[in-house]
C-alpha positions as CSV (number, residue, x, y, z in Angstrom):
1,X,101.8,91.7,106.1
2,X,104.6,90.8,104.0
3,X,106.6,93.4,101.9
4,X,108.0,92.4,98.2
5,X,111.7,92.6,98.1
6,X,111.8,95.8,96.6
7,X,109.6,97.5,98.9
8,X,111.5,95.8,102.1
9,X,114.7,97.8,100.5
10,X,113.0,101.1,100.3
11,X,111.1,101.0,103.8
12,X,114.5,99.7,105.3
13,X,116.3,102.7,103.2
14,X,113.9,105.8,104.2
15,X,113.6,104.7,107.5
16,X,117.3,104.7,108.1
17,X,117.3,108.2,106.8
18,X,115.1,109.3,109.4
19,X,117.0,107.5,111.9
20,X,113.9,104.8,113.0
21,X,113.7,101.5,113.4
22,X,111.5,99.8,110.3
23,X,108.8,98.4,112.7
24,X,108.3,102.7,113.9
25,X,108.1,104.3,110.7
26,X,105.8,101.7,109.5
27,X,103.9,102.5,112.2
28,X,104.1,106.0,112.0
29,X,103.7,105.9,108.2
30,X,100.5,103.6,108.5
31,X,98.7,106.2,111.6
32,X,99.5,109.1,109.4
33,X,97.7,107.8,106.3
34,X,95.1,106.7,108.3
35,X,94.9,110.6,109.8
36,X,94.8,111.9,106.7
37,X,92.4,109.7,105.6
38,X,90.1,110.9,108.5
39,X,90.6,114.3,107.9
40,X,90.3,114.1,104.0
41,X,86.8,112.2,105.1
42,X,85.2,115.0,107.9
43,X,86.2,117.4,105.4
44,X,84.0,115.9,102.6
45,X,81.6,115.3,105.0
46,X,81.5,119.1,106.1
47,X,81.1,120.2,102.5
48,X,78.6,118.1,101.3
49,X,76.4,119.4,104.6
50,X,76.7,122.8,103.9
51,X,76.1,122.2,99.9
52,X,73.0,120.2,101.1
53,X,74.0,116.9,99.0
54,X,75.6,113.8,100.1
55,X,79.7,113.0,100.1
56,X,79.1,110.8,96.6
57,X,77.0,113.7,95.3
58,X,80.0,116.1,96.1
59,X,82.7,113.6,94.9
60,X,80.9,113.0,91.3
61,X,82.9,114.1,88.6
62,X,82.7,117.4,87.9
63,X,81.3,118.7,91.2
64,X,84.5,119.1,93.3
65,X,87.0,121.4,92.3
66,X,90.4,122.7,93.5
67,X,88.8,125.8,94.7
68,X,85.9,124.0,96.5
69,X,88.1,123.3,99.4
């Protein structure tokens, strides 16, 4: 994967500040999205199964609110 200049600078900047090495917070940054993802994902899933409807159903516009979760 190769990073534009400008993004090498700020991936090389944050992860100084948190005291890793690029190649971990990548890492870490990359399994966290990915986690989130997952979660975000089971959590439709859940809601659509109790609402009776499918995860696109739920996601059309207008369906899910702020409150819904």
């Amino acid at each position: 994967m190769a990073f534009t200049p400008a993004e090498q600078e700020a991936i090389a900047a944050h992860s100084a500040a948190l005291g890793l090495s690029a190649d971990v917070y990548i890492r870490q940054t990359a399994a966290d999205r990915a986690l989130s993802w997952q979660r975000e994902q089971e959590t439709f899933h859940a809601m659509a199964q109790r609402r009776g409807c499918t995860v696109d159903e739920l996601v059309q516009r207008g369906t899910l609110t702020d409150n819904s979760l």
